[in-house]
N, C-alpha and C positions, 0 to 999 in steps of 0.2 A: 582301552587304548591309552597309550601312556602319553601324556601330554607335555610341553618343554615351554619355560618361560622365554616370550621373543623380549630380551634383553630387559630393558628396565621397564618396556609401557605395563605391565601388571597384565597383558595377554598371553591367553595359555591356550597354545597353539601344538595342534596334531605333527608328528615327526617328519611328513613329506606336506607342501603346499602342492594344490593342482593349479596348474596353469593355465587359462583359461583362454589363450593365444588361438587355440584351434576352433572353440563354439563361433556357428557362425561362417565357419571360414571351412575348415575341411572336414568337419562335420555337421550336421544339420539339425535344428533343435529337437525333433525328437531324439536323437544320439545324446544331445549334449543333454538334456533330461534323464537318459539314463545312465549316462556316468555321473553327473552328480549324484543322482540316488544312491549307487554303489557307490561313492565316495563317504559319503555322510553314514548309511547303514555300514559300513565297515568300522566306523567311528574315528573318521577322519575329517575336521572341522574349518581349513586354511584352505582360502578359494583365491587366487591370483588375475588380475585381468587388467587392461587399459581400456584408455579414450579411444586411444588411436586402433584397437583389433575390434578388423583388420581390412583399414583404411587401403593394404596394398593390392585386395583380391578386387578382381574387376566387376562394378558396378557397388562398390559400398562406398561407405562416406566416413565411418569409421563407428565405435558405439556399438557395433552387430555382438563382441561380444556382453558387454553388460547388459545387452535387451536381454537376451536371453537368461544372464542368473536371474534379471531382474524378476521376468517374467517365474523361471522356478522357483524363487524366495516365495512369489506371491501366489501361488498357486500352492504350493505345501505348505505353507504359512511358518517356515523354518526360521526368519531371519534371526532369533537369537539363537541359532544353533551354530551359525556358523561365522566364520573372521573371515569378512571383505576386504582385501587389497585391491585398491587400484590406484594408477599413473596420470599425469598428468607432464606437459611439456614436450611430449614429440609432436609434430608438424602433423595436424589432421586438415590443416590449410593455410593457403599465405598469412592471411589474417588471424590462424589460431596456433600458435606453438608457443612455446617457450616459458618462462618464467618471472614474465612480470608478475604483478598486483591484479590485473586490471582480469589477466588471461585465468590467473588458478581461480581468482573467486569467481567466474564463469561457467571457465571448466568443471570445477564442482557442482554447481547449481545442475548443470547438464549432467555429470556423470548420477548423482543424485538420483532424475526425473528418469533414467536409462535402468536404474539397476531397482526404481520403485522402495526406497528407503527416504529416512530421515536424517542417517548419519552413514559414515564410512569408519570403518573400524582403521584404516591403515592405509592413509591418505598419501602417494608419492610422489617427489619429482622424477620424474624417468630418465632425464639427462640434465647434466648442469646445463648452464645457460651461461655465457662469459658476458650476454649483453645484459643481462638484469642486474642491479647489487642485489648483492646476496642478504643486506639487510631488508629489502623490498620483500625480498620474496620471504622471509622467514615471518614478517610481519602478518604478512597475507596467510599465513598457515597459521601466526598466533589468532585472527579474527575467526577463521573460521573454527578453531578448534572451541572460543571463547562462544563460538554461536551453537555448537553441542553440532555440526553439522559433521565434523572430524574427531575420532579419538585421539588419533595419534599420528605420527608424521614420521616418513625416513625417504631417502635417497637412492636413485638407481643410476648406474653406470658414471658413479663421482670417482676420482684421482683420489688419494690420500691428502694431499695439499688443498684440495675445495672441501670437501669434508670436514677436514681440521676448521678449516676458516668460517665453515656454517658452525659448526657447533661454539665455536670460538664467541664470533657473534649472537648466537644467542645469549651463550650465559652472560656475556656483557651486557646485554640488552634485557634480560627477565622475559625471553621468550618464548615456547616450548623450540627444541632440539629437537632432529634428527635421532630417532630412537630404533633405525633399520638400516641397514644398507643390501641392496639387491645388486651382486657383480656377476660376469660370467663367470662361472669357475667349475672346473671339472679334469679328470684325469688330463688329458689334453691340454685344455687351459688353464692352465695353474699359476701362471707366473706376473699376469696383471695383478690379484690378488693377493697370494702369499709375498710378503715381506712386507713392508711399509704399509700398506693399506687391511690387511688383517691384523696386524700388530695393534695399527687404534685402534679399532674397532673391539678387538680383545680387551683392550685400554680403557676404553670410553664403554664398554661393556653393551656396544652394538649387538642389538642381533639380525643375521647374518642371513638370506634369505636368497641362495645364488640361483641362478638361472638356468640354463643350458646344459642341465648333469650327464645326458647322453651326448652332447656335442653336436646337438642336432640329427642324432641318431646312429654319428659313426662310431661311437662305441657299443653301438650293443653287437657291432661286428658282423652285419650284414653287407659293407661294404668295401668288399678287399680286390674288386675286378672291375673292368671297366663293363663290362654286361651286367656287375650289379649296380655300377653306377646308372644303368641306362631306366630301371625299373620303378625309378619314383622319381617326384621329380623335387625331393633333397638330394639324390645322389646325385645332381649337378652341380650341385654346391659341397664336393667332398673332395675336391684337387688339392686344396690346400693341406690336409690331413693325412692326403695317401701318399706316404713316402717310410721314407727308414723308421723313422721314430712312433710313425701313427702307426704301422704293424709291428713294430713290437709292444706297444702297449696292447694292440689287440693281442698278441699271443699269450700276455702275460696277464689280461683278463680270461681269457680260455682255460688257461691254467689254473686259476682262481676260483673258476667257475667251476671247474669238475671236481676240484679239493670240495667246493661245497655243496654239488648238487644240484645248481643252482645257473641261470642265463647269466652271458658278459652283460646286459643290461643292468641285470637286478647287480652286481655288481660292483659297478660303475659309479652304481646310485647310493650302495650300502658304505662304497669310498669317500663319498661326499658326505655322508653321514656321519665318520666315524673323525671326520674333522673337527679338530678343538676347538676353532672358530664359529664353526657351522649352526645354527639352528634349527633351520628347516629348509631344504633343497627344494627347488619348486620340478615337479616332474610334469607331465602331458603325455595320455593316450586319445585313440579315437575310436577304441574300441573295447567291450568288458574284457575279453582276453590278456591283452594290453596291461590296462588297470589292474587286474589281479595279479600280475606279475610283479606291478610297481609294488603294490600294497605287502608281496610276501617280499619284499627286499627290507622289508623294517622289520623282520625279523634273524636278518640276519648279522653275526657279530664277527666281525675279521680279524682273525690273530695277531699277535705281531710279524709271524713272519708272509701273510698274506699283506700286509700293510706292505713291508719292504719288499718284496716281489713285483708292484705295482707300483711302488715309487722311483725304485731304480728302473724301471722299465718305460719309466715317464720324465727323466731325468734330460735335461737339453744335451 
């Protein structure tokens, strides 16, 4: 498995991260036990998750999914096999969100006791925070990294302007930096992203670790009618997408698709991939079918003229 440096922390991370949004939540730990096996035995080593998954299914509190890696870390006895990502700063309750001092060095402790480890390879804030300084909070990631509980530290869903100004502040201050950024980006969503906000991170030699590569599943182009929208219950959430522009991207991954053989998922995913910026796309299945799908999409290489196919086609 060919491995790719995430930006400057000296971690060498597998080409797709798994997303770990779903253990827990729409599938069940013995599921989620056997896609990580298959994850790891394909020899893929980037495992993504929060505090908050998934605080929003009814009856959890939030932590369902880190019980779970925690639990298959310590049951396979794998933990240096694999690069731990997780979040911190979204609302798992009044009293617990954001990004003070008081809340990450907390929150850590917690996600720690949840996932049954000593340290977190890739410790994140998950959304800026306007009410914290942002020297507060960078400080609170220098203690913990100083206390071996954190390797490394980067940022999820930051502006280019808060970004700049974290990194800014550290190296003013002798801190550790921001050495990730987690954005949404995908065929679809491109345009928070590309320009200003991938240019630093190209710059400051961020690596790059985006979220949502199928769009929450409207590109792998199962959703082009309102009876497919009726079938899951993402396809409730695919109004936004279903217009001029989101079917012709579907048409123009279909095309893409059969030039290689290959599902509009895999893709979708092989687009994000082939991104300059890019590092590692975080993907999500809930089943081995699924997964083997994701896993042969890093095998695939997109021409130039399948690149341009797919960008005019995604073009505002």
């Amino acid at each position: 498995m060919m491995r790719k440096l995430l930006g400057t922390t000296g971690l060498s991370v597998s080409p797709l991260m798994f997303g770990g949004n779903v253990f827990g939540w729409t599938i069940d730990e013995p599921t989620s036990f056997a896609l990580l096996d298959s994850w790891v035995d394909a020899g893929f080593n980037f495992i993504d998750t929060a505090d908050v998954y998934s605080v929003w299914a009814s009856g959890h509190k939030g932590g369902e999914s880190e019980t779970i890696i925690g639990k298959w870390m310590k049951l396979r006895g794998n933990r240096e096999r694999v690069i731990i990502a997780t979040k911190a700063g979204w609302e798992m309750a009044p009293d617990k969100k954001g990004l003070s001092k008081s809340h990450i060095i907390a929150a850590c402790e917690e996600s720690l006791q949840r996932l049954q480890t000593d340290h977190i390879d890739l410790y994140q804030s998950h959304l800026d925070d306007p009410n914290a300084p942002q020297l507060e909070t960078m400080e609170a990631f220098a203690e913990l990294v100083a206390a071996g509980k954190v390797r490394v530290i980067g940022a999820s869903n930051f502006k280019a302007d808060r970004l700049a100004s974290a990194l800014k502040i550290s190296r003013d201050n002798g801190l550790p930096a921001y050495a990730t950024l987690q954005p949404r980006y995908n065929l679809y969503d491109r345009f928070e992203f590309e320009g200003e906000l991938a240019d630093l991170c190209v710059r400051e030699r961020i690596g790059v670790i985006p979220y949502a590569a199928l769009a929450g599943g409207f590109l792998s182009g199962k959703y082009r009618t309102e009876a497919d929208r009726a079938q899951s219950l993402r396809g409730a959430r695919m109004d936004a997408r279903m217009n001029e522009r989101g079917f012709r991207i579907l048409d123009a991954l279909a095309k893409v698709a059969a030039d290689h053989n290959a599902t509009s998922a895999q893709i979708a995913v092989a687009w994000v991939m082939a991104q300059p910026a890019v590092t590692s796309p975080i993907v999500s299945a809930t089943n081995l079918a699924q997964l083997e799908q994701l896993v042969a999409a890093t095998q695939i290489q997109l021409g130039t003229e399948s690149v341009r196919i797919l960008d005019t086609a995604s073009r505002l």
